[in-house]
C-alpha beads as a LAMMPS data file, in Angstrom:
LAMMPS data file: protein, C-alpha beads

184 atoms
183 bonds

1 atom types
1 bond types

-500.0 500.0 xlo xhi
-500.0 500.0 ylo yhi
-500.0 500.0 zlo zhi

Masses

1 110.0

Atoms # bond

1 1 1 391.331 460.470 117.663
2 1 1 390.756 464.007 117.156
3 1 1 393.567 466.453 118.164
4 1 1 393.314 469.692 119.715
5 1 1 393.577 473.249 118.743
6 1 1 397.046 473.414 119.637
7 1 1 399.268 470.524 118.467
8 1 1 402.876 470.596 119.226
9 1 1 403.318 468.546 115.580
10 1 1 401.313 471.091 114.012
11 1 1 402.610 474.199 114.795
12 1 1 406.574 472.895 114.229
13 1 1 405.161 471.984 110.417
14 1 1 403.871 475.440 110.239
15 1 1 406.495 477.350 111.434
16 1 1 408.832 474.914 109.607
17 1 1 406.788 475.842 106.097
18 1 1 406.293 479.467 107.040
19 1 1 410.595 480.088 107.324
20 1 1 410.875 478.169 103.881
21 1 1 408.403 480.381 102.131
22 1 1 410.075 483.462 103.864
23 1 1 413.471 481.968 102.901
24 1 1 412.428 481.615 99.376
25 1 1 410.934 485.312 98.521
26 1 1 414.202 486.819 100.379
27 1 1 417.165 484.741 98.567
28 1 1 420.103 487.188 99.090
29 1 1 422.527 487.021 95.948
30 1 1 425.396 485.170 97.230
31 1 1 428.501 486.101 96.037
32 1 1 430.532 483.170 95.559
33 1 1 433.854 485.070 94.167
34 1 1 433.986 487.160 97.381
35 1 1 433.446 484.054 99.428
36 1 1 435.960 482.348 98.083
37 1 1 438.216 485.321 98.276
38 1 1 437.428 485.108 102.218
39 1 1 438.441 481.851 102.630
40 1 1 441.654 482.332 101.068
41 1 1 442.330 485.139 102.940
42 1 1 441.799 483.007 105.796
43 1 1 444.053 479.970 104.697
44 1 1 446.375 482.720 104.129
45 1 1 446.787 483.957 107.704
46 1 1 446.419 480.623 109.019
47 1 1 449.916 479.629 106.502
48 1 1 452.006 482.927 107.856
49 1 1 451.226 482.229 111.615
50 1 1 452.025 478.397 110.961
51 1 1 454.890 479.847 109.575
52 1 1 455.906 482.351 112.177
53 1 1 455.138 479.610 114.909
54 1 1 457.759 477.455 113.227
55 1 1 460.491 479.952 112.520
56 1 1 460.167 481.211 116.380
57 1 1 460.925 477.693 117.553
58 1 1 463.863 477.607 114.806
59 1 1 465.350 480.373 116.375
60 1 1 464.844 480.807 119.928
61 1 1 468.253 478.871 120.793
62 1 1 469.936 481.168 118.825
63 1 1 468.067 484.291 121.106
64 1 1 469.650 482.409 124.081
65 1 1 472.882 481.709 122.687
66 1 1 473.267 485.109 121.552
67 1 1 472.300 486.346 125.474
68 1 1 474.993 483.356 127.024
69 1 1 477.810 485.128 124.671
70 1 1 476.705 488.750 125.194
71 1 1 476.717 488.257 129.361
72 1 1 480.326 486.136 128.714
73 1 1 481.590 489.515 126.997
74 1 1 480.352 491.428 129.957
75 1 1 482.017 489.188 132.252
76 1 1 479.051 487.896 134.286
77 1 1 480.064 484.618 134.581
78 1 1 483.775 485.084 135.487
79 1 1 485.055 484.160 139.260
80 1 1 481.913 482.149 140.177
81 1 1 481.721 479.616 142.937
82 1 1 483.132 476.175 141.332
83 1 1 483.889 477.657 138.205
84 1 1 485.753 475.146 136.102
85 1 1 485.132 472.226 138.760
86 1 1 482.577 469.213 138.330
87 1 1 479.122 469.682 140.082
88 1 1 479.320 467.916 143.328
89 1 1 476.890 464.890 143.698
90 1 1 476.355 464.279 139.886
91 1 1 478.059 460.397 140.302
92 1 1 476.435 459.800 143.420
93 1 1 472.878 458.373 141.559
94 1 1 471.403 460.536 144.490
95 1 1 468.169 461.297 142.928
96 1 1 467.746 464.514 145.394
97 1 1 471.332 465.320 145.524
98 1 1 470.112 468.774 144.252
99 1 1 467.941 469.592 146.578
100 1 1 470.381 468.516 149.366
101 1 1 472.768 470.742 148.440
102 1 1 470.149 473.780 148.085
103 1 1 469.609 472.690 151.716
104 1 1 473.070 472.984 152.818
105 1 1 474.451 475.179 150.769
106 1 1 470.971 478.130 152.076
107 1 1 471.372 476.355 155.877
108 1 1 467.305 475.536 155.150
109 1 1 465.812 474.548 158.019
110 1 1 462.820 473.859 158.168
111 1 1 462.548 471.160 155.518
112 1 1 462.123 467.508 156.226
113 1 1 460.241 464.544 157.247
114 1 1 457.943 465.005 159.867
115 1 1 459.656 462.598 162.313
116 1 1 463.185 464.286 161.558
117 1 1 461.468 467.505 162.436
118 1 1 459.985 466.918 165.267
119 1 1 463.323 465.625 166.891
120 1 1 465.366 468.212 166.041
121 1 1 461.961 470.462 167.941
122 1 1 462.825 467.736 170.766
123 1 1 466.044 468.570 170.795
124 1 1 465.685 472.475 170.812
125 1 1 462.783 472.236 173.277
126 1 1 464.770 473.194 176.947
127 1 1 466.151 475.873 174.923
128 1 1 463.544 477.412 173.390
129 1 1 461.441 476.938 177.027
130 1 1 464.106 478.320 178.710
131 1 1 463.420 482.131 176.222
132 1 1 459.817 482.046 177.849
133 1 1 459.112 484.230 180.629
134 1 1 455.837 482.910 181.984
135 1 1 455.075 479.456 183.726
136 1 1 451.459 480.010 181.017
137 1 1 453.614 480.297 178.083
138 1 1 456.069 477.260 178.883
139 1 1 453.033 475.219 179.194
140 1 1 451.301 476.222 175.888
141 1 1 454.653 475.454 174.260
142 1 1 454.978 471.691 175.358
143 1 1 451.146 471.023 175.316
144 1 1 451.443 472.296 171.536
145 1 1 454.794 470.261 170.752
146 1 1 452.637 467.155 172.282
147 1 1 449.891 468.245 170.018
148 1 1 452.100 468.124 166.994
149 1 1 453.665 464.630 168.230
150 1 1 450.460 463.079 168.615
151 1 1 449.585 464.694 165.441
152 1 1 452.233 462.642 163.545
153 1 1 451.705 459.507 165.040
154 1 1 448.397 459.230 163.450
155 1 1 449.186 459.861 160.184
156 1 1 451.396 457.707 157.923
157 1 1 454.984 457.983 158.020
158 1 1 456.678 459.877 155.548
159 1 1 460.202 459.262 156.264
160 1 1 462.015 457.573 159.119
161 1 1 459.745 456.350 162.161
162 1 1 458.757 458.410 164.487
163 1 1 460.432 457.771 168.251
164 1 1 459.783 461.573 169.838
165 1 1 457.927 461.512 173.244
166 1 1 455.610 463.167 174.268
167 1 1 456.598 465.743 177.101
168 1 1 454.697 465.737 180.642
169 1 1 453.414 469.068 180.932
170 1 1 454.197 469.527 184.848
171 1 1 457.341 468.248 184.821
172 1 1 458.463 470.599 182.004
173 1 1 457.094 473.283 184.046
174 1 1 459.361 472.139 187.199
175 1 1 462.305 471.477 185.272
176 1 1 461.970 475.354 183.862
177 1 1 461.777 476.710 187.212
178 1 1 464.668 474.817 188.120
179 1 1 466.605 476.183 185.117
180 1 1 465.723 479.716 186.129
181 1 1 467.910 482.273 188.026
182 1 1 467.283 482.470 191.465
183 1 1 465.355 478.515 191.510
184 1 1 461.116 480.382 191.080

Bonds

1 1 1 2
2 1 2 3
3 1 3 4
4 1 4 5
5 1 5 6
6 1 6 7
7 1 7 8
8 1 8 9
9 1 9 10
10 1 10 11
11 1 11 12
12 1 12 13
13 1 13 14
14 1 14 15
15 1 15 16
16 1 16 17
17 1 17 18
18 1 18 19
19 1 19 20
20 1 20 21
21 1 21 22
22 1 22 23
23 1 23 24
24 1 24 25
25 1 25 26
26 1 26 27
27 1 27 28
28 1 28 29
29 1 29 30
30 1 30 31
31 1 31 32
32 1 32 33
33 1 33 34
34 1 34 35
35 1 35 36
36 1 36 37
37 1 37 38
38 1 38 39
39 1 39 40
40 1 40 41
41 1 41 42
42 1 42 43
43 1 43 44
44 1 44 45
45 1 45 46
46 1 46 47
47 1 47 48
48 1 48 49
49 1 49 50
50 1 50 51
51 1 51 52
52 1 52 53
53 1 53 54
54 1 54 55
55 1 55 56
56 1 56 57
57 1 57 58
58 1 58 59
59 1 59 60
60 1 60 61
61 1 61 62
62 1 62 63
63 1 63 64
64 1 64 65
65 1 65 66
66 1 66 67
67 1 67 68
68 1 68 69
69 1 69 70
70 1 70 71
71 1 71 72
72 1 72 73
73 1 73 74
74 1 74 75
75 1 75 76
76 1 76 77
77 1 77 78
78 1 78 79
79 1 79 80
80 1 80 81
81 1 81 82
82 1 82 83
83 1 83 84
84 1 84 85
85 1 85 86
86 1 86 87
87 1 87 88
88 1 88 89
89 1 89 90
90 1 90 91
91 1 91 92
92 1 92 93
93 1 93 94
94 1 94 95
95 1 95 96
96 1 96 97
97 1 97 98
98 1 98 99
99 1 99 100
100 1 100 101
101 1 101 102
102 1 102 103
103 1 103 104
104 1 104 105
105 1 105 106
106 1 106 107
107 1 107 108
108 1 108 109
109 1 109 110
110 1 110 111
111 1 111 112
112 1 112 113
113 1 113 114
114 1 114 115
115 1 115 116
116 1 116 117
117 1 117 118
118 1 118 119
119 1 119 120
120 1 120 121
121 1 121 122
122 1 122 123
123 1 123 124
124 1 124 125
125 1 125 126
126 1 126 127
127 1 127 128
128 1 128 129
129 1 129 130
130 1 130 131
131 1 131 132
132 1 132 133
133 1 133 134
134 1 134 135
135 1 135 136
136 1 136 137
137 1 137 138
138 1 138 139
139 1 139 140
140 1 140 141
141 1 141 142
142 1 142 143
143 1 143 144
144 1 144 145
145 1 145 146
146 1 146 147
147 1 147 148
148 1 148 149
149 1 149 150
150 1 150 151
151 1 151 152
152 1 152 153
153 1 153 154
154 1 154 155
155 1 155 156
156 1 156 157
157 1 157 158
158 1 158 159
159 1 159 160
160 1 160 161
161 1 161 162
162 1 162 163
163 1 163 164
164 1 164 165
165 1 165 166
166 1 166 167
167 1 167 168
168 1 168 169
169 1 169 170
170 1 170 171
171 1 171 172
172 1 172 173
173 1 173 174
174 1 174 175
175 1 175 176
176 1 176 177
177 1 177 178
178 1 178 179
179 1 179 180
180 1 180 181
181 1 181 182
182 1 182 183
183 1 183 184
């Protein structure tokens, strides 16, 4: 089998035997003192930031202990809220007892499962429909609290079951004119 002119196998040997010969007339002088005076250099640098690494993590509770004593002297920590009492809800094994006092303690509201929320939206509703001044607006309030009921009834439930009704539309809108001044 004869091959042709331009043989993939062929021209790799060539090129292959054409960067040898190239390689061998142009042999730089290599310098193997300077080289090894590199890497040294190298370990070297790589040893002090080891080193620097380590001594940072050696000291950086002393940094903080030194800023805990210097705002003590300054008297940032004097007359605090429950200074000198034990932090309410450790014994309870609450695993959220934190964030349950963050809640309380910042009145948070709008934090919850999505069944608690939308009761406490339930509850609120006649008062917040009662703020609205047009019979348009009541109506896009309820279908949109219906929305968010039906919303949360197909999904699973992430806290305590979910027993909020949906609202009639109409009636909503009769009961708010009934709740108006003047009965319209």
């Amino acid at each position: 089998m004869r091959r042709s002119r331009r043989d993939p196998e062929l021209e790799a040997a060539r090129y292959a035997v054409a960067r040898d010969d190239a390689a061998a007339h142009e042999s730089p002088t290599v310098d193997v003192a300077s080289q090894a005076a590199e890497h040294e250099r190298r370990e070297q640098e790589k040893r002090v930031e080891a080193r620097r690494a380590r001594d940072r993590a050696d000291t950086q509770h002393l940094w903080v202990e030194r800023r805990i004593a210097e705002a003590q002297a300054r008297g940032d920590f004097e007359n605090l809220p429950g200074a000198g009492k034990p932090i309410p809800g450790l014994t309870s094994g609450d695993p959220d007892w934190w964030v349950k006092g963050l809640v309380e303690r910042e009145r948070l509201s709008g934090l919850g499962p999505e069944s608690v929320m939308l009761r406490r939206e339930d509850a609120a509703l006649d008062a917040r429909l009662d703020a609205l001044a047009a019979e348009a607006e009541v109506r896009e309030a309820v279908e949109g609290f219906n929305a968010r009921v039906r919303t949360a009834r197909c999904r699973p439930a992430d806290g305590p079951p979910l027993v909020t009704p949906t609202r009639d539309v109409d009636a909503e809108v009769r009961r708010w004119r009934g709740r108006r001044p003047g009965g319209a």
